[in-house]
C-alpha positions as CSV (number, residue, x, y, z in Angstrom):
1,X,27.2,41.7,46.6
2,X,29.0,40.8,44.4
3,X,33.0,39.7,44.4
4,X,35.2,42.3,42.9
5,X,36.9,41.7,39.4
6,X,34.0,38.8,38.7
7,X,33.6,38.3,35.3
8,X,30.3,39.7,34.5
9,X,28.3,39.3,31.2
10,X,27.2,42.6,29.1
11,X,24.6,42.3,26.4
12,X,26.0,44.3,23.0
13,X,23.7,47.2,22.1
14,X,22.1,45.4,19.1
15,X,21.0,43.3,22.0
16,X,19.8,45.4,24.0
17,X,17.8,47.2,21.4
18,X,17.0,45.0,19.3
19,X,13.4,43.8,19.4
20,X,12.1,40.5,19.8
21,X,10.3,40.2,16.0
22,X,14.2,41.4,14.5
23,X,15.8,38.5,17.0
24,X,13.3,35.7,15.7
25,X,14.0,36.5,12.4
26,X,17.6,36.4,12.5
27,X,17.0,32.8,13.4
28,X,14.1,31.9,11.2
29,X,14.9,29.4,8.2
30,X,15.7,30.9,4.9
31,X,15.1,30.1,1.5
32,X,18.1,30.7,-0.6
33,X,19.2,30.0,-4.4
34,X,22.3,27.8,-3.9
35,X,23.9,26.4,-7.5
36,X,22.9,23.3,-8.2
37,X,26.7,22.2,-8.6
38,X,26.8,22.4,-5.1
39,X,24.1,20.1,-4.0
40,X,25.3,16.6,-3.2
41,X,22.4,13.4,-3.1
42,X,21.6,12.3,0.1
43,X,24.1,9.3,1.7
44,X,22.8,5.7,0.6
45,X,19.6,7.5,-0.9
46,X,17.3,4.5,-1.0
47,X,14.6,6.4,-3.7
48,X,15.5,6.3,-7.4
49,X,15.6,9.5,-9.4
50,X,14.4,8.1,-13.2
51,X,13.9,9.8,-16.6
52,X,10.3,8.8,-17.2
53,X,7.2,10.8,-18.2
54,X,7.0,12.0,-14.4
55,X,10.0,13.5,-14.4
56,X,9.5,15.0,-18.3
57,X,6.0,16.7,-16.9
58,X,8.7,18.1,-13.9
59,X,11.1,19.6,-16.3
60,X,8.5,21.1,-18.6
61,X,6.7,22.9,-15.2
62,X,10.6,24.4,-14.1
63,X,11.2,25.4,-17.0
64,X,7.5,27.5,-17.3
65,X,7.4,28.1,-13.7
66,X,10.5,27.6,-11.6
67,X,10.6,25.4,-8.8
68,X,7.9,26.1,-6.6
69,X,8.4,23.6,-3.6
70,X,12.3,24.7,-2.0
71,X,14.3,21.9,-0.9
72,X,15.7,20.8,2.0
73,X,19.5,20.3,2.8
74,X,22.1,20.7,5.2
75,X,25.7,22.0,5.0
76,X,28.1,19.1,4.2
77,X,31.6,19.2,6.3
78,X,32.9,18.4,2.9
79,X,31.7,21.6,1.0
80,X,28.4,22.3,-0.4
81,X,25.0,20.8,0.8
82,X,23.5,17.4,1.1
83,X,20.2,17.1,-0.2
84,X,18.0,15.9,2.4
85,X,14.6,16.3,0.4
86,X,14.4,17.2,-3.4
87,X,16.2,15.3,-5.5
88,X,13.7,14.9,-8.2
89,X,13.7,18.5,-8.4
90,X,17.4,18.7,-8.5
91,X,17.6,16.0,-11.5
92,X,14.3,18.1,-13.1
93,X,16.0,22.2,-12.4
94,X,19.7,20.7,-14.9
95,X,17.3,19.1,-17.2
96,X,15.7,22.5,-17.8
97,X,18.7,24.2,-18.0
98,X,18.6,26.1,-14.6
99,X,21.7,27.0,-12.3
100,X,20.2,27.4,-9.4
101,X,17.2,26.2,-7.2
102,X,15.5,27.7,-4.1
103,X,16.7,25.5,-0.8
104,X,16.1,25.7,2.8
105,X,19.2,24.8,4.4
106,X,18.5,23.3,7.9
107,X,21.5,22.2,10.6
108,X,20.6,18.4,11.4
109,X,21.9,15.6,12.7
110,X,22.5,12.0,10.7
111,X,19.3,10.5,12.2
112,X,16.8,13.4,12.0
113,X,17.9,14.2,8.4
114,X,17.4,10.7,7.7
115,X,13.8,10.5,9.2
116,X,13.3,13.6,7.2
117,X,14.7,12.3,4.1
118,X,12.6,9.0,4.3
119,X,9.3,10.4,5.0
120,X,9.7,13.0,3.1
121,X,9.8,10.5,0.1
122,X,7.3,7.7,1.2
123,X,4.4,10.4,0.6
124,X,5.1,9.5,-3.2
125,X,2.1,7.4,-4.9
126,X,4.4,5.0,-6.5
127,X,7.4,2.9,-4.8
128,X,9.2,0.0,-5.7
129,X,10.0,-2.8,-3.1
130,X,12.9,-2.2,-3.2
131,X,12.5,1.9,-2.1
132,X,10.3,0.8,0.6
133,X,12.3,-1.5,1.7
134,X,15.7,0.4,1.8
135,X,13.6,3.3,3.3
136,X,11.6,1.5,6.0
137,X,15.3,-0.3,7.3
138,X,17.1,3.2,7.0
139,X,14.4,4.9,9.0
140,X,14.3,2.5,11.6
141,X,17.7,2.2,12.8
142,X,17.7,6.2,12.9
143,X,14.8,5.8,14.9
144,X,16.6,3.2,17.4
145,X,19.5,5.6,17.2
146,X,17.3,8.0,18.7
147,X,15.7,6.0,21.3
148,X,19.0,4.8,22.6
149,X,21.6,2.2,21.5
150,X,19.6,-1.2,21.1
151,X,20.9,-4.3,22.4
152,X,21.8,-7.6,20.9
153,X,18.7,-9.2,21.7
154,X,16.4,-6.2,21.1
155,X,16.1,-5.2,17.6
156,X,13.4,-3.1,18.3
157,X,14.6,-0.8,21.0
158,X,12.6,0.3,23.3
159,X,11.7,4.2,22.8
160,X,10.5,6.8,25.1
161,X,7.3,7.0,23.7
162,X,5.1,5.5,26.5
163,X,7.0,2.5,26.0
164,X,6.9,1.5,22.6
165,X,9.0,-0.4,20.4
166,X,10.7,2.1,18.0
167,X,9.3,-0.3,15.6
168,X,5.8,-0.1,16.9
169,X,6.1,4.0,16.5
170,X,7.2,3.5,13.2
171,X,4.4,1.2,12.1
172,X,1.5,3.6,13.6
173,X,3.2,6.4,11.3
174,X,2.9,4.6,8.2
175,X,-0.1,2.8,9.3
176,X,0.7,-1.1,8.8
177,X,1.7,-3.5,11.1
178,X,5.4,-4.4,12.4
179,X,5.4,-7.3,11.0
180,X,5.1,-5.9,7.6
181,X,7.7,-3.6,8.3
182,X,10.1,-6.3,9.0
183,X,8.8,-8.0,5.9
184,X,9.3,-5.3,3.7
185,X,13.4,-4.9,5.6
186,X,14.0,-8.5,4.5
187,X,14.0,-7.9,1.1
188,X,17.1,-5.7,1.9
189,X,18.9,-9.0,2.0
190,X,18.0,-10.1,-1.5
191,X,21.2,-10.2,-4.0
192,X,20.2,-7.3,-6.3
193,X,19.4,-10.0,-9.3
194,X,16.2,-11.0,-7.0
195,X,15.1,-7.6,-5.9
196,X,15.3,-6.3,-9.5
197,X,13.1,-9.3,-10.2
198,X,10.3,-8.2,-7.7
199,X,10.5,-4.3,-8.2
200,X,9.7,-6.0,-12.1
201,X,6.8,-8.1,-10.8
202,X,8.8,-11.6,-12.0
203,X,8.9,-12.3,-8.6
204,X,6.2,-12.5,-5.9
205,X,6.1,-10.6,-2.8
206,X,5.9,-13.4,0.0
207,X,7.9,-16.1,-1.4
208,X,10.8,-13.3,-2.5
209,X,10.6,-12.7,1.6
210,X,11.3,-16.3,2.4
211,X,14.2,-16.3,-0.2
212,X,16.1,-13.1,2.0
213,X,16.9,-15.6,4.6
214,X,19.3,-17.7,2.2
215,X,22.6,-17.0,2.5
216,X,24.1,-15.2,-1.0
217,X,25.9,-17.9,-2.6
218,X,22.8,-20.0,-2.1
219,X,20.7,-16.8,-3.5
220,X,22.9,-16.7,-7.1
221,X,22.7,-20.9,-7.2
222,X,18.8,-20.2,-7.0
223,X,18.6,-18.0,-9.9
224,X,20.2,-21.0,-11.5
225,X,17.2,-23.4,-10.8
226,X,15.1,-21.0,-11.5
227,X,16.6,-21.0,-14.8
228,X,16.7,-24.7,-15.4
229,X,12.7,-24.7,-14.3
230,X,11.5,-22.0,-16.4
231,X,9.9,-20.7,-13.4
232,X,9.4,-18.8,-10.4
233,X,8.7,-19.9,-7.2
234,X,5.5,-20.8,-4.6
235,X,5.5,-19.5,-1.3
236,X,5.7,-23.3,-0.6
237,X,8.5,-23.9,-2.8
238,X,10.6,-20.8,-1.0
239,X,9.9,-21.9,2.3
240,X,11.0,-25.4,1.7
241,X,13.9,-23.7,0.0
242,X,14.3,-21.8,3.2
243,X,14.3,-24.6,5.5
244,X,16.7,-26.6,3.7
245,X,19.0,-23.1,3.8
246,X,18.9,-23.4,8.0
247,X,19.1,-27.6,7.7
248,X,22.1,-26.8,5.7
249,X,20.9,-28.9,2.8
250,X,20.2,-26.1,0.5
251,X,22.3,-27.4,-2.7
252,X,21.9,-26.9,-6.3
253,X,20.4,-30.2,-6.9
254,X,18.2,-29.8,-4.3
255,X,16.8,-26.5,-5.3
256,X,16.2,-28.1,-8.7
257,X,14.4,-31.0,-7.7
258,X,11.8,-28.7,-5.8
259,X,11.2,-25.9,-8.2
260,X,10.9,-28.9,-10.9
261,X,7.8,-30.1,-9.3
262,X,4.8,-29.0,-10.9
263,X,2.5,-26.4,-8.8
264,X,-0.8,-27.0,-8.0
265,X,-2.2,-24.2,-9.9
266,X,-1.0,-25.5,-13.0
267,X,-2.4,-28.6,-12.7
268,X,-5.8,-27.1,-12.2
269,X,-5.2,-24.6,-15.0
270,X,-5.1,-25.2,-18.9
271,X,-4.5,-22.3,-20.9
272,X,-4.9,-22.1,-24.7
273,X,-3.6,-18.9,-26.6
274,X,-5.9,-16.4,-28.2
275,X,-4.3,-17.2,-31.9
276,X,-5.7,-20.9,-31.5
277,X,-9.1,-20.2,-30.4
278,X,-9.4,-17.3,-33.0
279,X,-9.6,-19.0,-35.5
280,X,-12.3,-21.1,-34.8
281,X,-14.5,-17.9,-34.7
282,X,-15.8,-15.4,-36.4
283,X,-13.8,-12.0,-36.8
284,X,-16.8,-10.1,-35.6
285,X,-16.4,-11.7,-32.5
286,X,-15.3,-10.1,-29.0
287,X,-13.4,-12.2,-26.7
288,X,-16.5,-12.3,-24.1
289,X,-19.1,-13.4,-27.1
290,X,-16.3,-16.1,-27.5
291,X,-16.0,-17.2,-23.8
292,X,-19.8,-17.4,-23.7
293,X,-19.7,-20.0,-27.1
294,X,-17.0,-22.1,-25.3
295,X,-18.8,-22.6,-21.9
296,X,-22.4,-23.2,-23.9
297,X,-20.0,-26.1,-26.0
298,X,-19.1,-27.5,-23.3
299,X,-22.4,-27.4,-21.1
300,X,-23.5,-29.7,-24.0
301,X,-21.2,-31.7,-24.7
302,X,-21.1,-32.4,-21.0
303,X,-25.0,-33.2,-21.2
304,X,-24.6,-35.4,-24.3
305,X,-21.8,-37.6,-22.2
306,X,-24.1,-37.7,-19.3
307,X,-26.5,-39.4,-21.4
308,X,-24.7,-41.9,-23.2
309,X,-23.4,-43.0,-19.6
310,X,-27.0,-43.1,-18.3
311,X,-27.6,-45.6,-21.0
């Protein structure tokens, strides 16, 4: 039985008669219009939101249409919402004049909104490095968050995913390897100079890897040989570069000297602009009826000197 004057628990009678269609709805997610002044960019948001013809084709279909995918966001302790996914629509609903936009707002923590966030973004045809890069390292460390503190030795933590490497979960989901994760996370630790230069295509992927390991004073004195050479570096050049970074040796003479040395591809390359060997053809002529001429002139002139040494 049970004791007298126990406290005892009474369902209200919207409870009790409500059913269980009206209770599953009261906690369904909703789409609401929320002002647009009130939505606040995501923390450290590692995609960029630009003004280019993608964004002009976004503006024009809000305006006609509305937006037609809701966002996702989730009350901020300092007022409003933070945007966890759609930005671009945000940017796209004030260039068309709108007030509002149609959000879901979702309670989540800092690491799930951040997983959200991230992979909500990386289904996006085009990303620079440097988005990839910011996202993959931002996605990761929610994802060791998850998994459980990760040691000082163990940059990976192990998960509870059948004993995977939260690293080794997170490379399955994008489908690369881990090592390319990591690669892509060390160009986090370019000085922004250098990253701008490989989101442009000035700088090569690999050897732009091997340059994230020099500390940032030696990073800015590199942009400074690379300025005396007039060049941009080898993987073998950065990698030298590198290891005279960890010898401590990694000066401004030094970095000089090796990005002075000529690379191997321009010694086996001669290149001659299209103004010089114009002129030496008719104006009829396409640039693949002028290759042709030039590898028949040479064919025989490479014949004739053949048979002068043969005499």
């Amino acid at each position: 039985m049970p004791k007298k004057g126990a406290n005892i628990s009474l369902s209200s009678y919207d409870e009790i008669f409500s059913t269980e269609e009206s209770r599953a709805d009261q906690t369904a997610e909703k789409v609401k219009e929320i002002p647009l002044s009130e939505l606040h960019p995501f923390k450290d948001h590692p995609f960029k939101v630009l003004d280019d013809e993608a964004m002009q084709k976004t503006v024009e279909s809000i305006r006609q249409y509305g937006v037609m995918v809701p966002a996702i966001a989730r009350p901020s302790p300092e007022g409003g919402y933070e945007l966890i996914a759609g930005h671009r629509r945000h940017h796209a609903s004030e260039l068309a004049g709108k007030e509002t936009m149609p959000v879901i707002v979702r309670e989540m923590d800092d690491d799930a909104a951040t997983i959200l966030m991230v992979d909500s973004n990386l289904q996006r045809e085009e990303l620079l490095p440097s988005e990839r890069a910011f996202a993959y390292r931002m996605k990761l460390e929610a994802m060791k968050h998850q998994a459980g503190r990760p040691s000082k030795d163990n940059y990976s933590q192990v998960g509870n995913n059948f004993g995977k490497t939260s690293s080794e979960e997170m490379a399955g989901e994008l489908g690369i390897s881990k090592n390319q994760v990591f690669r892509f996370i060390r160009l986090t630790y370019l000085i922004p100079e250098l990253l701008d230069m490989v989101d442009q295509k000035k700088l090569a992927f690999n050897p732009a890897v091997e340059l994230s390991y020099l500390r940032p004073e030696e990073q800015k004195l590199f942009l400074e040989a690379m300025d005396y050479a007039q060049t941009t570096p080898s993987l073998s050049q950065a990698q030298r570069i590198k290891k005279y970074s960890q010898e401590n040796k990694c000066t401004l003479d030094v970095m000089c000297a090796v990005m002075d040395e000529i690379k191997k591809d321009d010694m086996s390359k001669i290149t001659i602009s299209h103004d010089v060997i114009r002129k030496y053809f008719p104006k009829s002529y396409t640039p693949k009826q002028m290759e042709d001429t030039i590898i028949r002139l040479l064919e025989q002139w490479q014949k004739k000197r053949q048979r002068e040494q043969e005499r």
